[in-house]
MARBA-274873 format. One record per residue (C-alpha): x, y, z. Coordinates in steps of 0.05 Angstrom, whole numbers, plus 5000, padded with zeros to 4 digits. Layout:
// residues N
NODE | X | Y | Z
...
This chain:
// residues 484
NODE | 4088 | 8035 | 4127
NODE | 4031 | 8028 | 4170
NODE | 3998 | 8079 | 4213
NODE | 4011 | 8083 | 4290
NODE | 3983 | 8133 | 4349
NODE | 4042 | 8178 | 4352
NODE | 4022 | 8177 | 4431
NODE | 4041 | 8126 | 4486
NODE | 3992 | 8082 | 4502
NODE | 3977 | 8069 | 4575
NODE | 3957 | 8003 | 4565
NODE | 4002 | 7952 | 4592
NODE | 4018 | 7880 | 4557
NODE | 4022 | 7843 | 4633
NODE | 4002 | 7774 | 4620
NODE | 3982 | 7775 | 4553
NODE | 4027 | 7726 | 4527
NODE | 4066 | 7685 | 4582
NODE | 4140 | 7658 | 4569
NODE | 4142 | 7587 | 4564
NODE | 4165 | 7533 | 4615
NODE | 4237 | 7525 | 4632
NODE | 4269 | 7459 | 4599
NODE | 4284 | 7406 | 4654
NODE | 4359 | 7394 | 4673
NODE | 4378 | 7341 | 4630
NODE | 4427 | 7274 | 4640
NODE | 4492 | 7272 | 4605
NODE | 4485 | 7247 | 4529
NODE | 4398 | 7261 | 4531
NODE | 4369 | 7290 | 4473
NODE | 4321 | 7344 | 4495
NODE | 4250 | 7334 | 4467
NODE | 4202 | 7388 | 4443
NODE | 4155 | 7389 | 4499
NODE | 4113 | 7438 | 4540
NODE | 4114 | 7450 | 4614
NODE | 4064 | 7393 | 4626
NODE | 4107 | 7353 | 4586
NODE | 4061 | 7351 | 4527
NODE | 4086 | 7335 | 4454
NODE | 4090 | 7421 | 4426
NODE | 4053 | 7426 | 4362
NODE | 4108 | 7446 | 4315
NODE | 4083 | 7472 | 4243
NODE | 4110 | 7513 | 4190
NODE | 4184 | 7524 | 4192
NODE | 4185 | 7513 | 4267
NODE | 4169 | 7429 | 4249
NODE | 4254 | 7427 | 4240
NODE | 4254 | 7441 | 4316
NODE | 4243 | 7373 | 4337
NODE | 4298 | 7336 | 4296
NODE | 4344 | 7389 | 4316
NODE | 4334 | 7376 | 4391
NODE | 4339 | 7300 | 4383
NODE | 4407 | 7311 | 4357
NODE | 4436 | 7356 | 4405
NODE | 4461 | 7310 | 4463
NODE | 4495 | 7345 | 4518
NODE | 4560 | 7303 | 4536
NODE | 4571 | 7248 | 4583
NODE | 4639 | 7234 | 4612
NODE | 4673 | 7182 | 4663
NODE | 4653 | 7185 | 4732
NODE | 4732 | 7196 | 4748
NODE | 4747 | 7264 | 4790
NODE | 4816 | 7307 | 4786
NODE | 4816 | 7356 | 4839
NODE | 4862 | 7416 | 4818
NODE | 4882 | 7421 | 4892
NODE | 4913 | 7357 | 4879
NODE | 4955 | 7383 | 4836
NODE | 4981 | 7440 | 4873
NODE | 4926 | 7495 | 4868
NODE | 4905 | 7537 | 4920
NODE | 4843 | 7580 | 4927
NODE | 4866 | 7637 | 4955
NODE | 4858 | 7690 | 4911
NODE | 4934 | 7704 | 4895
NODE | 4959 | 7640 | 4886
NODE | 4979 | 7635 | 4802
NODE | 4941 | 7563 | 4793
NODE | 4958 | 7561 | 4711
NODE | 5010 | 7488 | 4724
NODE | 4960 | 7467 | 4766
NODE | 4902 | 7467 | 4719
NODE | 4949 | 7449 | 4665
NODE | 4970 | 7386 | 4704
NODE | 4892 | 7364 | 4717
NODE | 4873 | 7374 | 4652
NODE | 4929 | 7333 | 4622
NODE | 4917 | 7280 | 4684
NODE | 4846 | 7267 | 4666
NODE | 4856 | 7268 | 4589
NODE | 4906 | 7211 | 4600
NODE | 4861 | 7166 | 4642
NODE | 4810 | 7170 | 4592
NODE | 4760 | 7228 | 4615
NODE | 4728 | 7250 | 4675
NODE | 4720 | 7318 | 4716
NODE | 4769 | 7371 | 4732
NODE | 4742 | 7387 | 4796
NODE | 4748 | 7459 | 4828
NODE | 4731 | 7461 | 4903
NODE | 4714 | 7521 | 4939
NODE | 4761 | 7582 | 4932
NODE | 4782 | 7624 | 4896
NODE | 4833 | 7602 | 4841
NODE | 4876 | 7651 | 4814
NODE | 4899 | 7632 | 4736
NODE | 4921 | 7654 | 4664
NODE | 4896 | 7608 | 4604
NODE | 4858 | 7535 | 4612
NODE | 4865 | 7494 | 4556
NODE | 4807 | 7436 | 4553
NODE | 4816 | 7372 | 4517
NODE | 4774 | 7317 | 4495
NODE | 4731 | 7279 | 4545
NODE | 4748 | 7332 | 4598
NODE | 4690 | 7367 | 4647
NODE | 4718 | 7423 | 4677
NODE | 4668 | 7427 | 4736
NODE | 4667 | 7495 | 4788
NODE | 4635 | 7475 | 4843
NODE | 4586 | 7513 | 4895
NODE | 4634 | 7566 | 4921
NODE | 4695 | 7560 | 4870
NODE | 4711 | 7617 | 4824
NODE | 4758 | 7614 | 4779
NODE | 4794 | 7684 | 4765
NODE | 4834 | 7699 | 4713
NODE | 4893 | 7732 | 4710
NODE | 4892 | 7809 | 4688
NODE | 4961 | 7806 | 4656
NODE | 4962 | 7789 | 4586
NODE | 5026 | 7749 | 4583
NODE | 4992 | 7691 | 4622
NODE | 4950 | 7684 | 4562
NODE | 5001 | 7667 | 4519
NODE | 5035 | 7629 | 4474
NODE | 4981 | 7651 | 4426
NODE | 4935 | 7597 | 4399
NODE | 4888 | 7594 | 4334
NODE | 4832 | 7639 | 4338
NODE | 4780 | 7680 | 4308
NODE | 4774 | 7756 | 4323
NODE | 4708 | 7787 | 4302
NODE | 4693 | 7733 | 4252
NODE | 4771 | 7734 | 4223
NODE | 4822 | 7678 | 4229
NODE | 4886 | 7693 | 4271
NODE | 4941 | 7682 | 4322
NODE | 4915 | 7719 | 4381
NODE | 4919 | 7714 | 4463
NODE | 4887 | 7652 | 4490
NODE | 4817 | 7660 | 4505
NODE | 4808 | 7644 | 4578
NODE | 4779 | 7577 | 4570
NODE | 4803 | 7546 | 4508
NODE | 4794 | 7479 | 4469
NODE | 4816 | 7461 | 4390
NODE | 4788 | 7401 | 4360
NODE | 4764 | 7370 | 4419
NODE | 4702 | 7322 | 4423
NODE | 4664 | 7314 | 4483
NODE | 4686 | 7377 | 4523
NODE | 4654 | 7416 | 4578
NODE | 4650 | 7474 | 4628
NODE | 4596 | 7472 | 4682
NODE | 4573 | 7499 | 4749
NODE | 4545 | 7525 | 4789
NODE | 4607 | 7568 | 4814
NODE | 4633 | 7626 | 4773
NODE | 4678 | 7646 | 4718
NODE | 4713 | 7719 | 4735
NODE | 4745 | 7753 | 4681
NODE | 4771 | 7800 | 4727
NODE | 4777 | 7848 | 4662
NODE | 4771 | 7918 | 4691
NODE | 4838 | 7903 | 4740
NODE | 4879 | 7893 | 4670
NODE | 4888 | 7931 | 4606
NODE | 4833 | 7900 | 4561
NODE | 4783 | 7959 | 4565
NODE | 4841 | 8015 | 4549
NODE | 4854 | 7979 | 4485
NODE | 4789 | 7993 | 4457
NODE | 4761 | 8060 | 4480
NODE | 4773 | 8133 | 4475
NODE | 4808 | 8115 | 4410
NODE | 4856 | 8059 | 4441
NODE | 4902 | 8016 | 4401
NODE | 4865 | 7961 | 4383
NODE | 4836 | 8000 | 4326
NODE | 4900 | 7991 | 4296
NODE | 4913 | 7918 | 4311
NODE | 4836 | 7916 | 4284
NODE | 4843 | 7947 | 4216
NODE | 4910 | 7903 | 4207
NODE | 4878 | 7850 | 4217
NODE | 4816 | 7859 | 4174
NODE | 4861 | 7886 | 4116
NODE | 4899 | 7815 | 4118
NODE | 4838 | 7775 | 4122
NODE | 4807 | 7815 | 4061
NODE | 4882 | 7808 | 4020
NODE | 4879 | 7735 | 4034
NODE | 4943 | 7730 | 4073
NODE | 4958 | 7664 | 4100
NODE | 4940 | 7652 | 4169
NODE | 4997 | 7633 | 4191
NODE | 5024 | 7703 | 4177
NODE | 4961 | 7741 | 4216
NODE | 5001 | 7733 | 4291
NODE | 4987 | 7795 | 4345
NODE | 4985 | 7772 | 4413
NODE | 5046 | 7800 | 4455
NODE | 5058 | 7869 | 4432
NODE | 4992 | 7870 | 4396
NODE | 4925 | 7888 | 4422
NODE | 4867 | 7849 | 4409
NODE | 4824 | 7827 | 4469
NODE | 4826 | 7753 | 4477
NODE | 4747 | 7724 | 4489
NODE | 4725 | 7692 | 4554
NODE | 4713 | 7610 | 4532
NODE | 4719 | 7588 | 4461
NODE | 4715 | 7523 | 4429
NODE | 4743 | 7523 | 4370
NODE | 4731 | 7463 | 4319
NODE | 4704 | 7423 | 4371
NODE | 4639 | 7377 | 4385
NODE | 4594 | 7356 | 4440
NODE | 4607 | 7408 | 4475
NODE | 4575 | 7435 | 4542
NODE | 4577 | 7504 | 4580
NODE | 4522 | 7496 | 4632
NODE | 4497 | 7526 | 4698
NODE | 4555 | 7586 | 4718
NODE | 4554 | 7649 | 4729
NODE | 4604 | 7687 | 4677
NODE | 4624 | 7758 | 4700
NODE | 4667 | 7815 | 4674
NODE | 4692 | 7788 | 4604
NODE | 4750 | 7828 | 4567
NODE | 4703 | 7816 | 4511
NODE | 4660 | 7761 | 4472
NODE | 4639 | 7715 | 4536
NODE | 4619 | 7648 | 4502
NODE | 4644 | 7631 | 4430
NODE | 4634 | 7558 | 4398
NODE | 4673 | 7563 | 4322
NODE | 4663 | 7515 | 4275
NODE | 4631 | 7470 | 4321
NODE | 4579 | 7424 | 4330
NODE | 4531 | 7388 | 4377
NODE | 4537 | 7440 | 4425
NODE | 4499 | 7463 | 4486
NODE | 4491 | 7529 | 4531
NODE | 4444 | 7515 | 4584
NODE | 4427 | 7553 | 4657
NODE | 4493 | 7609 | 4646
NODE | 4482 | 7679 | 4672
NODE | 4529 | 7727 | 4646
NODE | 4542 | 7790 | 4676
NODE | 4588 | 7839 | 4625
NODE | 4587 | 7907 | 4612
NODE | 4650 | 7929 | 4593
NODE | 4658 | 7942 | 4515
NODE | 4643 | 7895 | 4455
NODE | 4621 | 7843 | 4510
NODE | 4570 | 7800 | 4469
NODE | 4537 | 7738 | 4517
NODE | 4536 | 7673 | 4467
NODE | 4558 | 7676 | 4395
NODE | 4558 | 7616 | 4353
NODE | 4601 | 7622 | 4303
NODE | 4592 | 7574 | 4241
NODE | 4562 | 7525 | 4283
NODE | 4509 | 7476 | 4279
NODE | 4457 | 7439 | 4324
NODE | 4463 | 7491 | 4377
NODE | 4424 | 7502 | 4443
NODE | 4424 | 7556 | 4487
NODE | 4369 | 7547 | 4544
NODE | 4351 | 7579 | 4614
NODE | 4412 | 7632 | 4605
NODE | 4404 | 7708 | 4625
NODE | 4447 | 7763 | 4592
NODE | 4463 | 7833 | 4620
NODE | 4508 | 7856 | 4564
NODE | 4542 | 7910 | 4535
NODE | 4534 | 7882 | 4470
NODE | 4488 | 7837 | 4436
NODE | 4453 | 7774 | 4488
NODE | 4453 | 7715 | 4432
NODE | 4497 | 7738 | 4360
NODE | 4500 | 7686 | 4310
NODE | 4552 | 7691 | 4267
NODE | 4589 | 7656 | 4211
NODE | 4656 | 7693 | 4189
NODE | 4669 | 7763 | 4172
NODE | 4674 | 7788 | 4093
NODE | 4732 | 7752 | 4043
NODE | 4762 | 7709 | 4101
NODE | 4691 | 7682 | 4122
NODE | 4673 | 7670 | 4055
NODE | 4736 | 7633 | 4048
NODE | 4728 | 7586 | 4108
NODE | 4654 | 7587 | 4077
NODE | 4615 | 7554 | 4132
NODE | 4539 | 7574 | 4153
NODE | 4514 | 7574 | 4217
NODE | 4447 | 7540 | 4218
NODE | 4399 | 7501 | 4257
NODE | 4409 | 7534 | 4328
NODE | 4348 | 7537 | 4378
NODE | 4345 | 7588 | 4434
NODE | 4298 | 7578 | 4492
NODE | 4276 | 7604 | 4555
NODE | 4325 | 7666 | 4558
NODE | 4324 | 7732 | 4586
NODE | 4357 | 7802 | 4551
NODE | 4382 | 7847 | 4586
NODE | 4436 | 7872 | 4535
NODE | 4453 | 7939 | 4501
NODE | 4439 | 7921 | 4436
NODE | 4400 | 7859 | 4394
NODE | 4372 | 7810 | 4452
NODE | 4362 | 7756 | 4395
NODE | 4422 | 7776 | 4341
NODE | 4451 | 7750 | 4266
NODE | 4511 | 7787 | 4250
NODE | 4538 | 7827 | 4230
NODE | 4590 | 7781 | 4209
NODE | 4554 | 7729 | 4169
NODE | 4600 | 7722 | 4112
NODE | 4594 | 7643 | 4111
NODE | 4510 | 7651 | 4110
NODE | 4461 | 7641 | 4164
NODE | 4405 | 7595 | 4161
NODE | 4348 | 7555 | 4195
NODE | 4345 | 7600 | 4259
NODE | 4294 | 7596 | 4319
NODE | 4284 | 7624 | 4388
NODE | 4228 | 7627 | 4429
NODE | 4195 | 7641 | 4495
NODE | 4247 | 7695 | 4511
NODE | 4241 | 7764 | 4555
NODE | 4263 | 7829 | 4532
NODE | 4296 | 7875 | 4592
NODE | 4261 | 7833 | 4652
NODE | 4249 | 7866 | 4712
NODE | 4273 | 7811 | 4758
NODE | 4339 | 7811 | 4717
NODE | 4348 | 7890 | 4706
NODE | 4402 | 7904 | 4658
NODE | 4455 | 7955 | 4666
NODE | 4427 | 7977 | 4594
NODE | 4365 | 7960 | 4562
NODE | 4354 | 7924 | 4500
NODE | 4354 | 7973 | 4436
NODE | 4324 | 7912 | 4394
NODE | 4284 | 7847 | 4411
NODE | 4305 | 7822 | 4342
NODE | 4373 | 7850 | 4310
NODE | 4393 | 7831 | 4238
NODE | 4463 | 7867 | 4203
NODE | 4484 | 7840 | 4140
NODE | 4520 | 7891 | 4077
NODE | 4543 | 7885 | 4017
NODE | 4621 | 7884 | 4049
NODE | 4595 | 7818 | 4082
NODE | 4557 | 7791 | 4021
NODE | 4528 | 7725 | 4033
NODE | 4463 | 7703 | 4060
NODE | 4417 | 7706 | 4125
NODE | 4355 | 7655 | 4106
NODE | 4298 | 7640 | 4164
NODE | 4301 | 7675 | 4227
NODE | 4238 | 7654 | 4266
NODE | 4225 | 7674 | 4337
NODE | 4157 | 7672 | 4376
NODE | 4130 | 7685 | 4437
NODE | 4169 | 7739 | 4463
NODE | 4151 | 7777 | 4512
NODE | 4178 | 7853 | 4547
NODE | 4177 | 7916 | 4562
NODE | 4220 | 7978 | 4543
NODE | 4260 | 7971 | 4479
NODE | 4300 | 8036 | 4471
NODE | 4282 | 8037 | 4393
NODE | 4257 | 7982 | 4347
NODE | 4216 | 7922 | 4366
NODE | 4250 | 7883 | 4297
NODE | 4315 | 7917 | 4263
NODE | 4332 | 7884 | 4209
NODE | 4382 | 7919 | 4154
NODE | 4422 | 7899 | 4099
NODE | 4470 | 7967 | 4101
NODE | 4496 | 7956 | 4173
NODE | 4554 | 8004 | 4184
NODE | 4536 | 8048 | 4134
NODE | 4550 | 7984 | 4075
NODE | 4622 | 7998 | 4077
NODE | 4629 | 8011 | 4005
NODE | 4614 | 7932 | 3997
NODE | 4597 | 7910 | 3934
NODE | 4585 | 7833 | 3938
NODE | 4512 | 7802 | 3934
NODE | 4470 | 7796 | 3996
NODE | 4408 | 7767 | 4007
NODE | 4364 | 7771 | 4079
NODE | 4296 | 7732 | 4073
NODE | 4240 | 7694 | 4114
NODE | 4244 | 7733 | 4173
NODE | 4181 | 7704 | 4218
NODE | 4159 | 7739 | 4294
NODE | 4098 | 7709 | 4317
NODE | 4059 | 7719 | 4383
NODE | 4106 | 7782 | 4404
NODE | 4077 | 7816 | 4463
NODE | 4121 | 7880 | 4488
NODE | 4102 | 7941 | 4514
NODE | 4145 | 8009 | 4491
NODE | 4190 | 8023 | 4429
NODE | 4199 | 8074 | 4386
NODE | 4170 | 8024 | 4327
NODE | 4157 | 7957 | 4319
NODE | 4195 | 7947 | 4252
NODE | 4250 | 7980 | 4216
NODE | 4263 | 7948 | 4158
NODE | 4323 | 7960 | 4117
NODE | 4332 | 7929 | 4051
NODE | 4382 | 7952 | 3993
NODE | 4360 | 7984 | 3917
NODE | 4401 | 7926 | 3884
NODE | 4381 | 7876 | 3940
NODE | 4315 | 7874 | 3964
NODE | 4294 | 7844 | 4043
NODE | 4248 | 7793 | 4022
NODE | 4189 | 7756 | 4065
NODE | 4181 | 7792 | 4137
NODE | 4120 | 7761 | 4170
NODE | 4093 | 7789 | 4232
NODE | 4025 | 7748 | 4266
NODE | 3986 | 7746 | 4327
NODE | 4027 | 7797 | 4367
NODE | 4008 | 7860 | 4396
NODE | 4051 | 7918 | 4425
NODE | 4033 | 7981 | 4467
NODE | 4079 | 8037 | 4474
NODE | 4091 | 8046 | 4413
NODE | 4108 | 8118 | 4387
NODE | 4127 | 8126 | 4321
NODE | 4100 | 8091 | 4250
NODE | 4151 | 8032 | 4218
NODE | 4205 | 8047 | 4173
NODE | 4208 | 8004 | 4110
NODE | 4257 | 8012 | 4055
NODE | 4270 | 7959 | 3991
NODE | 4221 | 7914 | 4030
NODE | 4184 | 7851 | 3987
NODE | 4140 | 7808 | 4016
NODE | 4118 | 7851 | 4081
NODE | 4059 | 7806 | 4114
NODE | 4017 | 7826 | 4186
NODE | 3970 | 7780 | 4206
NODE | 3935 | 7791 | 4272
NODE | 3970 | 7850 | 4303
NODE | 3958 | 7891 | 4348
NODE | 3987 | 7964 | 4356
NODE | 3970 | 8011 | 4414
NODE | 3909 | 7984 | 4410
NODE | 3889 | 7971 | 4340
NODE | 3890 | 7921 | 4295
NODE | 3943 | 7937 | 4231
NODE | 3902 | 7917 | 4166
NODE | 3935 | 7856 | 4135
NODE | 3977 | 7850 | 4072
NODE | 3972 | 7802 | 4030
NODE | 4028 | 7759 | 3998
NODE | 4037 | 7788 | 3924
């Protein structure tokens, strides 16, 4: 633990370390490149030199210049209209002729579940929203899902693809959940039933029971998520506006090649994460602003004995260019991460903006949950060049007994954790470090960064490997520590 002025600085970070450029709108199928503003080749080193091959393989979609509009098809945008055939009947139009865009015009377009398929753009146009229906029977039959990081049969998610290739939503209308006019947020608080449904659920997933057998849906209550794509790749969610969520808002599973790129999302009702890869790879999320009442960006890879039996990592995912506004972790892993986490890097990112004021602020600029009921591992989390201004308690959180370790007894292992040129102003710390007596946090490096505001010293338990080089704290410089 290092020392800190128990006072609050009046200094103020301003300028000290400026976010970096916003990444041009690219064509269909480009590979973005790692270059500055001035379009300058970035000098990648260290860990961060995997950036550029990850970039050149991420490839946003390109699809036929062919247009389906759903009013076409019978739709109408007027708000009480039920459009669900009607999207159903584009969708299954354009897949037939090959690919193309499902085209919504302006209105508003009342509907229960969309179901995407291969070489299909769902496109909202200036002036369309899309709202979705607040009874849960238009989201069924139910379809193959994951709920918190567990395989089931559950309500549709809104938008909704399975094993689809080349696959998109994009803008620039909007996405309504229209969740507070339905039941969603009575399930979970003040003790709802999902809690039930929840602990059901996990209890199968932990016993092994086939998935097949693991059905809620109708008569159940789990809260469906806003767009998932679920074993799918080249995938695109660009340029919307997302609002009011029943819960998780965007959530690629098991996929790949996948890009979230100029999306605001606007939800603050319960458990209402922004972007969560799930056991994903070669992932993108650019230019996208979060007011959450959840975590902004959550990585993820399965939760406890069913993630470890699907057993896929989430790894190489790049986020850019994003602003956190969010109740919890603005840049997340976890807490379920039972398939391991790996290869991790976000940059040029601001904490609680005040162009883009949250309904909450951010607790943590970095969030990391693993236990030992997880197991598994979380290896290289790098993020630099963040910037911000009042965190409601740690700068970095990073623990290995999330939830208390719910009597978990499996292996864990959380190591290379990298922040480098961090400039925020106001926190209760900068780090709070939780590592475990059996497993030890190993390899936390904090450089060039310095952070006002600050009012009380770090915490640091079961901690190897604990590096500052370069920082800055209310004002002074924190001695280094050397590598043992």
């Amino acid at each position: 633990m290092h020392p800190r002025p128990s006072r609050r600085s009046a200094l103020r970070t301003g300028g000290l370390l400026a976010a970096g450029a916003l990444l041009p709108q690219l064509p269909a199928g480009q590979a973005y490149t790692a270059t500055s503003h001035t379009g300058a080749a970035i000098d990648y080193t260290g860990a961060w030199r995997a950036v550029p091959g990850i970039l050149d393989r991420i490839r946003p979609p390109a699809f036929p210049r062919r247009s389906f509009r759903v009013t076409d098809y019978g739709a109408v945008g007027d708000g009480r209209t039920m459009n669900t055939a009607a999207f159903r009947a584009a969708v299954a139009a354009c897949h037939r002729a090959g690919g193309g865009q499902v085209v919504v015009p302006e209105g508003r377009f009342l509907t229960g579940a969309i179901h995407l398929r291969s070489r299909v753009n769902l496109r909202v146009t200036a002036g369309a929203t899309i709202a979705f229906s607040p009874d849960p029977r238009d989201f069924l039959p139910v379809v193959l899902t994951r709920w918190e990081g567990t395989e089931c049969y559950n309500y549709s998610p809104f938008i909704y693809a399975y094993g689809a290739r080349d696959v998109a939503v994009t803008g620039p209308g909007t996405l309504d959940g229209q969740a507070r006019l339905g039941p969603w947020e009575s399930w979970y608080r003040d003790s709802g039933p999902q809690g039930a449904d929840q602990k059901l659920l996990r209890e199968m997933g932990s016993a092994g029971a086939p998935v097949a057998r693991r059905v809620f849906g109708d008569g159940h209550y789990l809260r469906p998520k806003m767009v998932q794509f679920y074993r799918c790749r080249n995938v695109l969610v660009s340029d919307l506006t997302i609002v009011d969520p029943p819960m998780w808002t965007v959530h690629p599973v098991l996929s790949s090649n996948v890009t979230v790129r100029g999306v605001t999302v606007d939800s603050t009702l319960y458990n209402t994460d922004g972007c969560d890869p799930e056991c994903c790879s070669d992932v993108l999320i650019t230019r996208c602003r979060f007011n959450t009442n959840d975590d902004c960006v959550a990585v993820k890879s399965g939760r406890d004995e069913d993630g470890h039996r699907v057993g896929v990592p989430s790894r190489n995912i790049v986020v850019r260019d994003c602003q956190f506004s969010g109740r919890w972790g603005g840049m997340t892993v976890g807490s379920e991460m039972s398939g391991g986490v790996r290869d991790i890097f976000a940059e040029n990112c601001e904490i609680n903006p005040p162009d883009f004021p949250g309904r909450y602020p951010v607790k943590h600029a970095l969030y990391v949950k693993a236990n030992k009921k997880r197991g598994s591992y979380i290896d290289g989390v790098h993020i630099r060049n963040f910037t911000g201004q009042d965190v409601e308690r740690d700068i970095a959180f990073v623990t290995m007994a999330y939830n208390g370790g719910e009597d978990g007894r499996l292996p864990v292992s959380v190591r290379n954790i990298h922040m480098d040129r961090m400039a925020i102003d106001g926190a209760q710390t900068v780090l709070r470090l939780v590592g475990l007596d059996t497993d030890h946090l190993r390899g936390v490096h904090l450089s060039r960064s310095a952070f006002t505001g600050i009012l009380n010293p770090d915490s640091i338990a079961y901690t190897d490997d604990l590096t500052f080089r370069r920082v800055i704290v209310n004002g002074q410089e924190v001695p280094p520590l050397p590598h043992p």
